[in-house]
N, C-alpha and C positions, 0 to 999 in steps of 0.2 A: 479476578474477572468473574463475575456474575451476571446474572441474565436481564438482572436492569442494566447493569453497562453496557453490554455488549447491545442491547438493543437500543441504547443512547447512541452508540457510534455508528450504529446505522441511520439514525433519525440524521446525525451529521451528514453521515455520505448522502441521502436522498435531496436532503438542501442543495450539497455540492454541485449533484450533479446536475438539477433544473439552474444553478448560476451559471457552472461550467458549460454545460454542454446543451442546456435549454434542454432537456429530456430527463423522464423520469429516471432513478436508478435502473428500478425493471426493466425499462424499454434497452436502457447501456446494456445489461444482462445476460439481456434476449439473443443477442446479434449469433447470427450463425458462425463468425467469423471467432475463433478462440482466443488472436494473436489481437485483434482489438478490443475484446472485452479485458483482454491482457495491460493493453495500452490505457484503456482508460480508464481502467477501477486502479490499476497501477497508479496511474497519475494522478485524483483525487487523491490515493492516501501522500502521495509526495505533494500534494498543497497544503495538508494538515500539518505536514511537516516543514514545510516552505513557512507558513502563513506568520508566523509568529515574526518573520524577520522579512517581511515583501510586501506590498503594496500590490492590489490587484491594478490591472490594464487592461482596458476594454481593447481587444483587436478588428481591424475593420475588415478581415475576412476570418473565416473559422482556421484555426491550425490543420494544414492537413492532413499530420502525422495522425492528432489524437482527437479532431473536433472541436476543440475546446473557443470559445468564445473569449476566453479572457486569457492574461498570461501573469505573473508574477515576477514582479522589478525588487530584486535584491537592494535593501537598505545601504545605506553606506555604512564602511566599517566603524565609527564612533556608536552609529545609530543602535549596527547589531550589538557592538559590546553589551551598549547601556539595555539591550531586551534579553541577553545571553542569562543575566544575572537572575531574571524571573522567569523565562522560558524555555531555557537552553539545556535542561538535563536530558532530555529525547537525543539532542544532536552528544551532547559531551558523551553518553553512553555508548552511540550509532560508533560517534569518531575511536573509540578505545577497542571497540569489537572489531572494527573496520584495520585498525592497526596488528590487533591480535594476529587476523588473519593477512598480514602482509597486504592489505590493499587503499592503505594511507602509511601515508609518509610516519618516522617518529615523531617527525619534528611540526607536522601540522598542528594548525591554529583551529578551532570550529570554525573560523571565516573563512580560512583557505580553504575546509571542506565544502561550504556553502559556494563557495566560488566555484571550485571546482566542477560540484554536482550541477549548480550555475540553473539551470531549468527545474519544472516540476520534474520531468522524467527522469531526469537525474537524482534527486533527493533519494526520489522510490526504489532507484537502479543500486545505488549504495543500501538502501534497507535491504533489498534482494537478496543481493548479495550475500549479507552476514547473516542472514537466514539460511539460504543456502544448506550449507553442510548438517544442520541441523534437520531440515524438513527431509533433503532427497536423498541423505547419507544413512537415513533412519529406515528400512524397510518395514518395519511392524510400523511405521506412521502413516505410511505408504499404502498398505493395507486397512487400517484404521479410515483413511478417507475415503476407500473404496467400499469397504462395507455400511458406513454413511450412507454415501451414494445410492447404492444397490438398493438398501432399506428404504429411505425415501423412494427410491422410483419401484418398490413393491409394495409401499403404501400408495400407489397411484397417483404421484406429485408428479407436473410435467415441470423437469428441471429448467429447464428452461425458461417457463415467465415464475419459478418460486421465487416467492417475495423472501424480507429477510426475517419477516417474524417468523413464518413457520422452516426457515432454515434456522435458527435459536433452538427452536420447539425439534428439530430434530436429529440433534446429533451437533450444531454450531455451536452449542456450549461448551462441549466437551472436548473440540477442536481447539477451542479458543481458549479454553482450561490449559489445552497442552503444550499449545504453543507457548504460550505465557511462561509457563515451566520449565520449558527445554529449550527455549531457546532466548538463551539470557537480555540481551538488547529488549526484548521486548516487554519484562518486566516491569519497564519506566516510560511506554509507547501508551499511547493515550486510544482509549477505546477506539476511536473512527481507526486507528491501524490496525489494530485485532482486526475489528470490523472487516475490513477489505481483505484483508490476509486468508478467513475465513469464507467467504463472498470468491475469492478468487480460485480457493480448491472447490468448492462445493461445485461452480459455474463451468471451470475450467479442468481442475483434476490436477493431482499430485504431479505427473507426467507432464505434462505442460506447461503448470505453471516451473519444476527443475528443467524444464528447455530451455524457457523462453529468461527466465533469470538467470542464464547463463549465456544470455547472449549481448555481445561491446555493444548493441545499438544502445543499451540502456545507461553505457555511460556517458561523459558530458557532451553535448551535440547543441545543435544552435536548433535544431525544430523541437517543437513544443510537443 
């Protein structure tokens, strides 16, 4: 991870989210609300994860969970095989950390995982997860993002509408250095997941974001 990727995976998330949600990144960011900036930066990174094996769908109201404008239709399983082959090492990885941790089956297929997670919110809910232990189990990482934080807001950034270049420019590199490091799944995750992963402690906080990815809504559920 370097600071042209990582600001690659940002240029991704800010597309996503004018498709998704018809609004800038920044404006999703802004939200005073911590449990939907949760939901929906969450959810962008599980379309990147999604996207390889779905087919977007235009919805004819916005999802009310997440806002989202479009939703993603799971390929059939022939389809996913034949993209598994070129695409599929983010999930093969997801799926072996996911078992590590007792939270897939032994005997799962990356389709049954796909099925399972079945929604965007889902894919992201499984990432969460096998992050998890790694992010909230770690206190000196804990403190690592607070002192981020802190620095930014006594450099005079209002966290709130910071863009993601100057979250790179101050401390998101080095977040995203570590994650990458420590917590193995994400070694083989494609920039826009750093991306958001980073985006979601900086917006949100260590503390919040070990709540809220720890919470069953994020597993397979039928709203978007």
């Amino acid at each position: 991870m370097n600071e042209t990727e990582l600001k690659e995976g940002f240029v991704v998330l800010k597309q996503l989210a004018l498709d998704e949600y018809e609004e800038s990144l920044r404006k999703v960011t802004s939200n005073e609300d911590k449990q939907m900036i949760f939901n929906q930066v969450g959810r962008l990174v599980g379309v990147t994860l999604k996207q390889p094996f779905a087919e977007p769908m235009e919805l004819t109201a916005p999802s009310p969970y997440s806002h989202a404008y479009r939703s993603w239709a799971l390929v059939d399983e022939k389809t996913f095989e034949e993209r598994q082959e070129a695409q599929g090492q983010a999930l093969k990885a997801l799926l072996e950390e996911l078992k590590r941790q007792g939270e897939a089956g032994d005997n799962w297929t990356l389709y049954q995982l796909a099925l399972d997670a079945h929604h965007e919110r889902g894919f992201f809910g499984y990432l969460a997860r096998s992050c998890r232990k790694y992010i909230c189990n770690d206190p000196e990482f804990r403190k690592e993002v607070e002192k981020a934080v802190n620095e930014t807001r006594k450099a005079g950034v209002d966290l709130k509408y910071m863009i993601p270049d100057v979250i790179v420019g101050s401390g998101g590199l080095s977040l995203g250095v570590w994650l990458v490091g420590a917590v193995p799944v994400l070694s083989v995750m494609g920039a826009p997941v750093i991306a958001g992963l980073v985006l979601l402690l900086y917006k949100i906080g260590a503390d919040a974001f070990c709540e809220y990815s720890n919470s069953s809504s994020l597993g397979p559920v039928e709203a978007k």
